[in-house]
N, C-alpha and C positions, 0 to 999 in steps of 0.2 A: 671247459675253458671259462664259462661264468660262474666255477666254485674258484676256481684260480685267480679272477680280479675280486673278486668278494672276500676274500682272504687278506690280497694283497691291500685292498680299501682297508679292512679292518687293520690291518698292522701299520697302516700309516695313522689311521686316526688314535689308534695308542700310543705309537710316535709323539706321534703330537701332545693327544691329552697330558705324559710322563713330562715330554718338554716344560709344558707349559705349568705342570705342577712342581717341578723344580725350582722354575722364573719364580712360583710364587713362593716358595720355601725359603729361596737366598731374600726376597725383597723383604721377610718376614724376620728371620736373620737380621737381615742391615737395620730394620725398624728397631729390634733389641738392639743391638749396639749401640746404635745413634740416644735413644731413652735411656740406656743404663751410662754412656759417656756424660748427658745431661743430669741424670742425677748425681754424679760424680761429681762434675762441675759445681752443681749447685751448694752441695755439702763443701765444698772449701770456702766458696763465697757466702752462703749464710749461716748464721747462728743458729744454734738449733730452735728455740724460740722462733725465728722468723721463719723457717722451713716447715714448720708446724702451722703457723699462719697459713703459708700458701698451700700446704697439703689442704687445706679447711676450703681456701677458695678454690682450690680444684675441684673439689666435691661441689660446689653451686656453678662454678663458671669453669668450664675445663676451658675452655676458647680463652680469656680471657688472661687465666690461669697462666698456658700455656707459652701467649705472648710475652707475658710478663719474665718467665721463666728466661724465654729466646732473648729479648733484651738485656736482661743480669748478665747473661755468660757471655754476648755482645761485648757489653760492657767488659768484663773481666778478661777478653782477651786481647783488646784493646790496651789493657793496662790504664782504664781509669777507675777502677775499683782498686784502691789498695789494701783496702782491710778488711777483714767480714762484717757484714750488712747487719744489725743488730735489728727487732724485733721494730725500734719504735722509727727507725732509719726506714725501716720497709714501709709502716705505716706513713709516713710520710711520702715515700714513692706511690705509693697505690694510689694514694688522695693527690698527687696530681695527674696520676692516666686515668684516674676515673674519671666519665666528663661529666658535666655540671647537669643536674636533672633540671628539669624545666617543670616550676612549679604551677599547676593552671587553678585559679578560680574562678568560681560559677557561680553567678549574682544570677537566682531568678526574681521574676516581676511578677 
């Protein structure tokens, strides 16, 4: 009788564990789609130049990168982006989400 719930324990915990490796296969799934629709997105709204730009800050600042990305396509499905984002159109967006460094000087005595 206690090879029969030892058994039955193990076939629920592989139950499980298979569930729970599916959950994470489809969430893995929806993460590809969702990053490959975004870089979809992004190739109609920017120039290649400016896409090249932000591949570059994604390599130092992925966080940063990223927002920047979620705001364009924001933008673009709102319909206030009409035309694609050209390279110096970018540079000027970035320079102003970038915020302002705070410059400190140190007088010693």
């Amino acid at each position: 009788m206690e090879d029969d719930e030892l058994a039955e324990l193990r076939r629920r915990r592989m139950a499980q564990l298979q569930g729970q490796q599916m959950d994470q296969q489809q969430m893995e799934e929806e993460k590809q789609r969702a990053k490959s629709a975004m870089q979809m997105a992004l190739m109609q709204i920017l120039e290649p130049e400016a896409r090249e730009r932000l591949n570059t800050i994604r390599l130092t600042k992925p966080e940063f990168a990223a927002g920047v990305e979620q705001q364009l396509v924001m933008l673009a499905q709102s319909g206030r982006i009409k035309q694609k984002i050209s390279d110096a159109q970018l540079k000027d967006l970035l320079r102003q989400l970038i915020p302002a460094k705070k410059d400190f000087n140190i007088v010693r005595k």
